[in-house]
N, C-alpha and C positions, 0 to 999 in steps of 0.2 A: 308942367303941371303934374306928371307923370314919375319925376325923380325924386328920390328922397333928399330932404333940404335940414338936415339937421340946421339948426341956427345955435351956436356953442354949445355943439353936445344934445339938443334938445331934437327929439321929432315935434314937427309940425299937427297938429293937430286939429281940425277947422267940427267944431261939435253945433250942431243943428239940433236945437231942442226949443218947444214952444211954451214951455212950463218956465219961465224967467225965476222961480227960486233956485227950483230944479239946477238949472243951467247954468247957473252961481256958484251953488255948493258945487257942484263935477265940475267946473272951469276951475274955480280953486284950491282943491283940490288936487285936480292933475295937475296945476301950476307949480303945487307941493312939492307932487313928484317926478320934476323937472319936465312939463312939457310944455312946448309954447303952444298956447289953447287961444283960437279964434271962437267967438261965439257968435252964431245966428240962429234969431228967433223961428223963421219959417223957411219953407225950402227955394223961393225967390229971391231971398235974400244971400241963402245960402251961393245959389249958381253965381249971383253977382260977385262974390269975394271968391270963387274959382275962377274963373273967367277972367280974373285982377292977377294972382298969384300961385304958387303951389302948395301944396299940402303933402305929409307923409299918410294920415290915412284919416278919413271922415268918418264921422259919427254921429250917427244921424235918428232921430223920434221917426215913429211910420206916421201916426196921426197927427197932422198939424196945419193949420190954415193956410189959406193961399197955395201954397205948394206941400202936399204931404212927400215924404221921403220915396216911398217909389218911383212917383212923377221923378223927383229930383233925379235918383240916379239913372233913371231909364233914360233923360236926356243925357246925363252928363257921357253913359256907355256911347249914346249918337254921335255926339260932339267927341268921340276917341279918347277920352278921361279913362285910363285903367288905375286911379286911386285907389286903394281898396277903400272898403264900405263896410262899416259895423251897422248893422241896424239895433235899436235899442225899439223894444213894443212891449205892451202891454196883452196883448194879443198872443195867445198861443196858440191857435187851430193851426193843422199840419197845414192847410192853404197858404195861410198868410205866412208862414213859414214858406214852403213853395213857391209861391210870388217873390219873396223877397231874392233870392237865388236867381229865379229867371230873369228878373228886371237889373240883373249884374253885382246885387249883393255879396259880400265873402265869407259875412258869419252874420250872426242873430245873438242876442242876448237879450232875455226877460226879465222884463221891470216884476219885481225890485231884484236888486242885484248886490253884491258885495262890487267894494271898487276895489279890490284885489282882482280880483279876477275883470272888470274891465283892462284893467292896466295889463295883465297877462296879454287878454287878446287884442289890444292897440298895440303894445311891442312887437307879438308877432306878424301882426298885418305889414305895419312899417318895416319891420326888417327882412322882408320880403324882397323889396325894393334896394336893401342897403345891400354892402358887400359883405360877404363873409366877418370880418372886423369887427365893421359895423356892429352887425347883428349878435355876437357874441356880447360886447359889451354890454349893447341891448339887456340880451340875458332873453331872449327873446322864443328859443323853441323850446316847446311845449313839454318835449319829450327828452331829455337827459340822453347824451350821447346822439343825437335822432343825425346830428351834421359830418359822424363818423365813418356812416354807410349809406351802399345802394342797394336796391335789391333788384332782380331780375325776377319778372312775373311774366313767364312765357315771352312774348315779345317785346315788353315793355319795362321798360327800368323805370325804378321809382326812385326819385333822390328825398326822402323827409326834409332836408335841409331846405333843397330850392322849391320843395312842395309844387314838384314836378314828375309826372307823367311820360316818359319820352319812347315813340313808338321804333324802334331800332329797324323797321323795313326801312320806311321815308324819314326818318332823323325828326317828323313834328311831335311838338310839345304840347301838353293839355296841363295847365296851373289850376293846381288845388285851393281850395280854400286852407287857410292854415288848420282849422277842425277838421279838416275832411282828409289831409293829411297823417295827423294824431292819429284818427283812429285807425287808418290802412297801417299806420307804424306800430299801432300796437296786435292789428293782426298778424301780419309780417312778421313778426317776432316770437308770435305761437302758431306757426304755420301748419296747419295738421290737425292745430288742435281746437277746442273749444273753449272759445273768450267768453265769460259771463258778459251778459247786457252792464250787471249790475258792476263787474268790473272796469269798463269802460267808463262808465256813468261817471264815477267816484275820482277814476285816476283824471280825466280829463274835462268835468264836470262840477266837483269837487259832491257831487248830492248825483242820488241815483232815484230823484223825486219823477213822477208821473210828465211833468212838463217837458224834464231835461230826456228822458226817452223817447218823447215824439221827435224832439230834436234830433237824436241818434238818430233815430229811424229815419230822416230826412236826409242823413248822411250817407247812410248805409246805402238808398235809394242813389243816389247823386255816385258813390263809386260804382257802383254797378254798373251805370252807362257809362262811365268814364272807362271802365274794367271790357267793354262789348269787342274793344280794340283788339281784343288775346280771348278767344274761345276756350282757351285751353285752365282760362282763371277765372276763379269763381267764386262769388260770398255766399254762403249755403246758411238758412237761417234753423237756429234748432229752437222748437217753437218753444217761448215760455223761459228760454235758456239764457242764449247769446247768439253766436254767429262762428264761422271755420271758412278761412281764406282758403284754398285748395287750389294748385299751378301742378300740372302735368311735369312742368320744369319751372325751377327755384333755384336761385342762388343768392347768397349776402357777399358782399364785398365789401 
């Protein structure tokens, strides 16, 4: 359930949505653009067709009968499912944003949305999971060149590629979300210095609107504790600005 199942070339795709036009147009849609797409209406439904087969990455409505989408993935985290999970809501308060993270989410996208950018972050979720190869084809990171380096953040290497965290005392690993990634890559890259909010917003965003900022900010929060591993590194906010990565010790490789 956990491995990537391309089916000739395609990722898997299993979309949980309770709006049945809705869920029509984004199934066909992404069938378009080569993905094999399962549809379920509610998230009962959804666990049943996980619990049958695999999937490369779920995508899934918050609000929806019978089972809304937290329920769903907060079980499927119990039952050992590390799929990843797009949440799609209509909902933007920093909470339900927050919720959706802690109950095992990997990114968030607000209704209404371009399906460009859907398609961005279901290839990078899924090629997560693939191999290097894979993933390329894909076309899948976020960030131009991101699978070329590592960086060294005091104690901890960052790989953008595997959108991994690894603590170099005890060898563990901490897995980013593929957003939560982008943006540590695009600080890493102006280390020292001062990354506009608003440039972040736009490069990785493609809109640097009021909604997609609380987002950031939920990211920003989220590296911080993942960052708590190496004292020595740190996201300093300049108020009103952007943000400054800052490592006692740095290196790119």
């Amino acid at each position: 359930m956990d491995m990537t199942t391309q089916i000739n070339g395609k990722y898997r795709v299993l979309l949980v949505e309770d709006e049945r036009m809705l869920a029509e147009i984004l199934s066909d849609t992404l069938g378009d653009r080569k993905f094999d797409v399962t549809l379920a209406y509610d998230g009962a439904q959804a666990l049943e067709y996980l619990r049958e087969r695999s999937f490369d990455v779920i995508v899934t409505d918050v609000m929806m009968p019978v089972m809304d989408g937290f329920t769903l993935v907060k079980k499927l985290r119990k039952e050992g499912c590390s799929t990843p999970v797009l949440f799609l809501t209509a909902r933007s308060a920093t909470e339900d944003v927050v919720k959706g993270f802690e109950t095992g989410g990997n990114d968030y996208l607000k209704k209404p949305f371009a399906i460009d950018e859907l398609i961005v972050r279901i290839n990078a979720l899924a090629a997560r999971g693939a191999s290097p190869a894979e993933a390329s084809l894909a076309g899948a990171a976020l960030i131009e060149g991101a699978k070329e380096h590592k960086y060294t953040l005091g104690r901890l290497e960052f790989s953008p590629w595997n959108c991994t965290l690894t603590c170099m005392a005890d060898g563990s690993a901490t897995k980013l979300a593929a957003r939560e990634s982008a943006v540590l890559e695009l600080l890493c890259r102006n280390m020292g210095q001062t990354v506009e909010a608003s440039f972040l917003l736009k490069e990785l965003w493609g809109d640097d609107n009021y909604f997609n900022l609380r987002s950031l900010n939920v990211y920003i929060t989220r590296l911080r504790g993942h960052l708590k591993q190496a004292q020595e590194v740190e996201i300093k906010s300049i108020r009103g600005v952007g943000y400054i990565l800052s490592s006692s010790f740095f290196t790119k490789n």
